[in-house]
C-alpha positions as CSV (number, residue, x, y, z in Angstrom):
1,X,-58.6,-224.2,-64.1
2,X,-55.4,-223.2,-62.5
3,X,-57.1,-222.7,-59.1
4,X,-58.1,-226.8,-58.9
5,X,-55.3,-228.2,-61.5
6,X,-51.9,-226.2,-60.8
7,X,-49.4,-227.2,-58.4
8,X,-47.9,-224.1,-57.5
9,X,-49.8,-222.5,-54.9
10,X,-48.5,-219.3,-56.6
11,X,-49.8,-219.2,-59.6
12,X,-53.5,-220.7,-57.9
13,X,-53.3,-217.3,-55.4
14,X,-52.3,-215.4,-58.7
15,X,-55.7,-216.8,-60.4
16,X,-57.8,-216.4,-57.1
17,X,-56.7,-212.5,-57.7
18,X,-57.2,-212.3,-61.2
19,X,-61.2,-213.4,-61.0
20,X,-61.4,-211.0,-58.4
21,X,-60.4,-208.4,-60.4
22,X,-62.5,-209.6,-63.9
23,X,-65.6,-209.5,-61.6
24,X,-67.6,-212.4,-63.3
25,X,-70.2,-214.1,-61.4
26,X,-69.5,-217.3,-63.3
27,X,-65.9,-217.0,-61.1
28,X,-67.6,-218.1,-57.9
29,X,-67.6,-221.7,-57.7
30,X,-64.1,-221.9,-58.5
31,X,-63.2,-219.4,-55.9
32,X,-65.5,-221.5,-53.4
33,X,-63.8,-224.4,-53.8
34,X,-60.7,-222.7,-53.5
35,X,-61.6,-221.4,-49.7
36,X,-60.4,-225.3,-49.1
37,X,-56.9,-225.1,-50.6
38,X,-54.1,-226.7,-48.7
39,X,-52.4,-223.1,-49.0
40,X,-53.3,-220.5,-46.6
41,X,-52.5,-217.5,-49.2
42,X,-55.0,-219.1,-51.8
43,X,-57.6,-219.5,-49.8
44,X,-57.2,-215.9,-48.4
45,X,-57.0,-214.6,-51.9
46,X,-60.3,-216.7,-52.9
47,X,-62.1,-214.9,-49.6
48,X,-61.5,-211.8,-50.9
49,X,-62.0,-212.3,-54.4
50,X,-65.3,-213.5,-53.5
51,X,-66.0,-210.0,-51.6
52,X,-65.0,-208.6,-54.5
53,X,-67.4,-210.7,-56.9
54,X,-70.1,-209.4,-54.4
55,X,-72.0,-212.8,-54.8
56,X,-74.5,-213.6,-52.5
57,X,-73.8,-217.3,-53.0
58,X,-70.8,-217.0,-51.3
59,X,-71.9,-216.2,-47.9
60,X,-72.5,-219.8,-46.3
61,X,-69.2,-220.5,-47.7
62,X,-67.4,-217.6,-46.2
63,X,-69.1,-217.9,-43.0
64,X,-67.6,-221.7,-42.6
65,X,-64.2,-220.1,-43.6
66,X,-64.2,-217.3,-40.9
67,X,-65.4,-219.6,-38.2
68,X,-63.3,-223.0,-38.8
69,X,-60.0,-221.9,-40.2
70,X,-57.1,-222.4,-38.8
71,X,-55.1,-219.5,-40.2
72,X,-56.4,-215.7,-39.2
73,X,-55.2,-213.9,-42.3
74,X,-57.8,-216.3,-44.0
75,X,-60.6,-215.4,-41.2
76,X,-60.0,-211.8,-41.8
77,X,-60.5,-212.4,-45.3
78,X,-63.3,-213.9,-44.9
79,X,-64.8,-211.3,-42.2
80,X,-63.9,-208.4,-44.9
81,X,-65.9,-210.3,-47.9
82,X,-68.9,-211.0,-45.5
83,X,-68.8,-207.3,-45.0
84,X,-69.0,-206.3,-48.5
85,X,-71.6,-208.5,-49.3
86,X,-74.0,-207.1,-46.6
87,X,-74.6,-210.7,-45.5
88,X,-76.9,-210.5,-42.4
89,X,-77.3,-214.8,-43.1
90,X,-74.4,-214.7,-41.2
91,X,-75.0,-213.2,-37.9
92,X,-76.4,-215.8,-36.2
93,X,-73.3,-218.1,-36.7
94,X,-71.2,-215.4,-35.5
95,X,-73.3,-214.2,-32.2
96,X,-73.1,-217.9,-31.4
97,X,-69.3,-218.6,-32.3
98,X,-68.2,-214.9,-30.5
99,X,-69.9,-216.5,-27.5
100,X,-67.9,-219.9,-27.2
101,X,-64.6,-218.4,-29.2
102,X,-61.8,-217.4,-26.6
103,X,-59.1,-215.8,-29.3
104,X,-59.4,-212.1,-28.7
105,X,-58.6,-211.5,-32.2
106,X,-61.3,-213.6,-33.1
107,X,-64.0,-211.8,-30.9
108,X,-63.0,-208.1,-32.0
109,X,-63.3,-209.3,-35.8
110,X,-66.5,-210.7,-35.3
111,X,-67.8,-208.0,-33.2
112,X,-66.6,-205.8,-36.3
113,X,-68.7,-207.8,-38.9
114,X,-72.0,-207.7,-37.1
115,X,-72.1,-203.8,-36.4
116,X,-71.0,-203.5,-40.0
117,X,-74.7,-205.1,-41.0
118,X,-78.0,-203.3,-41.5
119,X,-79.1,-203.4,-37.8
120,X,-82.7,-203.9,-39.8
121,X,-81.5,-206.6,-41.8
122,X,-80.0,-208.3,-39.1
123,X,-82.7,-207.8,-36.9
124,X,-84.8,-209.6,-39.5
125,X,-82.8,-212.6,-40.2
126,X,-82.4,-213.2,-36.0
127,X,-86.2,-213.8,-35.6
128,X,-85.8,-216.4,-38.4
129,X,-83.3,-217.6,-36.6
130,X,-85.8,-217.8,-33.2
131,X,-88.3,-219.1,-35.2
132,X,-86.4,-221.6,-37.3
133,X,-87.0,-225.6,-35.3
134,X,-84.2,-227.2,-36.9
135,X,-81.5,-225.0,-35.6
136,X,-80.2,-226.0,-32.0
137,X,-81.8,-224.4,-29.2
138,X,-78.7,-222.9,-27.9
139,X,-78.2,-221.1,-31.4
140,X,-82.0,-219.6,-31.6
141,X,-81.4,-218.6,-27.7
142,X,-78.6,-216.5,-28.6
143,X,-80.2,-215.0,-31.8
144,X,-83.1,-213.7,-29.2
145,X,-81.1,-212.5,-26.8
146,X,-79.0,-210.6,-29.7
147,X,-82.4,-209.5,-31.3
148,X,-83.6,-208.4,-28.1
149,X,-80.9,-206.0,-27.4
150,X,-80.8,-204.3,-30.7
151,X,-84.6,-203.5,-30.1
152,X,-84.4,-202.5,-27.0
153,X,-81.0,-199.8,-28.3
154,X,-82.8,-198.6,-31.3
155,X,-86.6,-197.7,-31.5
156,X,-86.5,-197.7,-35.6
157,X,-85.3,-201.2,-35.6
158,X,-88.4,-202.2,-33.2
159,X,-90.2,-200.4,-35.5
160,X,-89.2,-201.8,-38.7
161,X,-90.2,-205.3,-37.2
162,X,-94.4,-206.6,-38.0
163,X,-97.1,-208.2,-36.3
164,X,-96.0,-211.2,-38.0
165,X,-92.4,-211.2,-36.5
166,X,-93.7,-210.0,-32.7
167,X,-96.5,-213.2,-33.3
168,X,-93.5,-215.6,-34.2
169,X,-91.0,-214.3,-30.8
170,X,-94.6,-214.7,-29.1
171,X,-95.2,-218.8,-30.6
172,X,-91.7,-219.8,-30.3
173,X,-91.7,-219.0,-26.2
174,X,-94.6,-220.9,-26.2
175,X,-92.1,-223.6,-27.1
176,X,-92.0,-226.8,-24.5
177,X,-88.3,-227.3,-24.8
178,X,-87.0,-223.9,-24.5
179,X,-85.6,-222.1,-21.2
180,X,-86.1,-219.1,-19.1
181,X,-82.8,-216.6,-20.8
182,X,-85.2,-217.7,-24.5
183,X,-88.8,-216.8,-23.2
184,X,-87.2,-213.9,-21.6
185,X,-85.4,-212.5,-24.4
186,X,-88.7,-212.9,-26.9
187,X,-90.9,-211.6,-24.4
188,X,-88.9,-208.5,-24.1
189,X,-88.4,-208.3,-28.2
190,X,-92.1,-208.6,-28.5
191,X,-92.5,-205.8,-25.8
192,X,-89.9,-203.2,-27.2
193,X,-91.4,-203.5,-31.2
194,X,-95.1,-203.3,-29.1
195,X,-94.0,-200.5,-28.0
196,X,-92.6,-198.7,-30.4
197,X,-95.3,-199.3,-32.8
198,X,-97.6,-197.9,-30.3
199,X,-95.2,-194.6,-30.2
200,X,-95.3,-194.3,-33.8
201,X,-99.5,-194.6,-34.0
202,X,-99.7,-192.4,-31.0
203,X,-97.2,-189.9,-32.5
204,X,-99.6,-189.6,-35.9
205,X,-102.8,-189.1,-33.6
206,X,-101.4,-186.0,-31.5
207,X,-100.1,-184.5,-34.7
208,X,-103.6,-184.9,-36.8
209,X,-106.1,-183.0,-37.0
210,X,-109.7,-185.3,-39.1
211,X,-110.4,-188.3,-37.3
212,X,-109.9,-191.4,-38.8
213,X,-111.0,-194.7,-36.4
214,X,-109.1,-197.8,-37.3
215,X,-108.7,-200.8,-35.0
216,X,-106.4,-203.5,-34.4
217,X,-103.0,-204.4,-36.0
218,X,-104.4,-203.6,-39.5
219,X,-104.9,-199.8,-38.1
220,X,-101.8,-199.8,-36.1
221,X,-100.0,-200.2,-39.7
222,X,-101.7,-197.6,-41.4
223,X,-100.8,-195.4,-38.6
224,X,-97.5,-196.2,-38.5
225,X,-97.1,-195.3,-42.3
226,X,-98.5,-192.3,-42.0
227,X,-96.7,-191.4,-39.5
228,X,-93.5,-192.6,-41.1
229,X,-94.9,-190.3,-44.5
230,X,-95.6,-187.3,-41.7
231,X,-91.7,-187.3,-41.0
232,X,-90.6,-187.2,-44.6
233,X,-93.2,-184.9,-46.4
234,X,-94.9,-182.7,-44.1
235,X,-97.3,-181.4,-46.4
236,X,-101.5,-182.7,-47.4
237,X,-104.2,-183.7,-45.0
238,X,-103.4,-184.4,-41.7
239,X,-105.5,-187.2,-39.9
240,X,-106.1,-187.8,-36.3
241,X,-106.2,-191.8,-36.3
242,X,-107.7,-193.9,-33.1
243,X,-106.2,-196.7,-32.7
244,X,-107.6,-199.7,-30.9
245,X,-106.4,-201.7,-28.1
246,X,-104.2,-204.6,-28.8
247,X,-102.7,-207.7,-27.1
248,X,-99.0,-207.5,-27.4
249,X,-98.5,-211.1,-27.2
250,X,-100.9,-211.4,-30.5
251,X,-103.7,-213.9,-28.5
């Protein structure tokens, strides 16, 4: 209650602390609603109570703290709780706002944040992003140029990316209203996960020896797992899998 009902801004930072500290999940609203506090150092306190609180929840909240505030001890807060609670939700909003933001201080913070993330995760949640109609074009166009680097700098994270999420880069190029930097950017995605999918199956044929023919993207999966098993536990069977051709634009 003292965060919404006390005057002294004081005692409300003093509370923000205190649920940080009790850890209960329950805290969290009250802590959101706190990121909105006249006061600078309550609203700071909230962000990083909330990081401390580890809820999930929190992460919309946070993100619309560390972009639109006006003071940066708050925005750091608010960077540091995204941190701690992993949330790769975020990234998209950040890619996009490191892009337009001029404050220095703003752009080495952000940059911090994102290469604090799972590459994985993140690389995940950008080709939602791509693939998601009702954000702006300019926001999906970022997310595919950011998704295409980190596939093109790290094979695992190409590989840790389906037939599914190559066939959605693929449909959303195919969209009318897109540009060039967008059809570019998915095309190359789609190419780099191709790729290193292909690697992985072609990898678990050389080192096999019993031949096991599978086809398509249903074959290239079982390869890639075994393959994947053949780097962790190299003992059992060995197989020699064929796989067959496929289109890596998924038509």
């Amino acid at each position: 209650m003292a965060l919404r009902e006390h005057a002294g801004e004081g005692v409300r930072s003093a509370a923000a602390i205190a649920l940080g500290k009790l850890g209960a999940a329950e805290a969290a609203p009250g802590l959101l609603e706190a990121l909105w506090d006249h006061h600078w150092d309550v609203r700071r306190e909230a962000a990083e109570a909330l990081g401390k609180l580890g809820a999930a929840e929190a992460a919309p909240g946070l993100l619309e703290a560390f972009l639109g505030d006006a003071d940066s001890d708050v925005r750091q807060a608010a960077a540091a709780a995204l941190v701690k609670l992993d949330a790769a939700e975020a990234a998209p909003g950040l890619l996009r706002m490191l892009e337009e933001d001029v404050d220095p201080e703003f752009r080495r913070t952000a940059a911090k944040v994102l290469d604090r993330f799972d590459p994985k995760d993140l690389a995940l949640q950008l080709v939602r992003t791509v693939r998601n109609r009702d954000m702006s074009i300019p926001w999906r166009e970022t997310a595919a140029s950011e998704l295409a680097r980190l596939v093109t700098k790290d094979a695992a994270v190409a590989l840790a990316l389906a037939d599914e999420h190559a066939d959605a880069l693929h449909d959303a190029a195919q969209e009318e209203e897109v540009g060039k930097v967008f059809r570019d950017s998915c095309a190359k995605a789609v190419g780099k996960i191709d790729a290193a999918h292909a690697q992985a199956a072609d990898d678990a044929a050389r080192h096999g020896t019993a031949a096991l023919p599978i086809d398509g993207a249903a074959g290239r999966q079982v390869a890639i797992g075994l393959w994947l098993e053949k780097t962790t536990r190299h003992s059992g069977p060995s197989l020699d899998i064929c796989i067959g051709p496929r289109n890596p634009m998924g038509t």
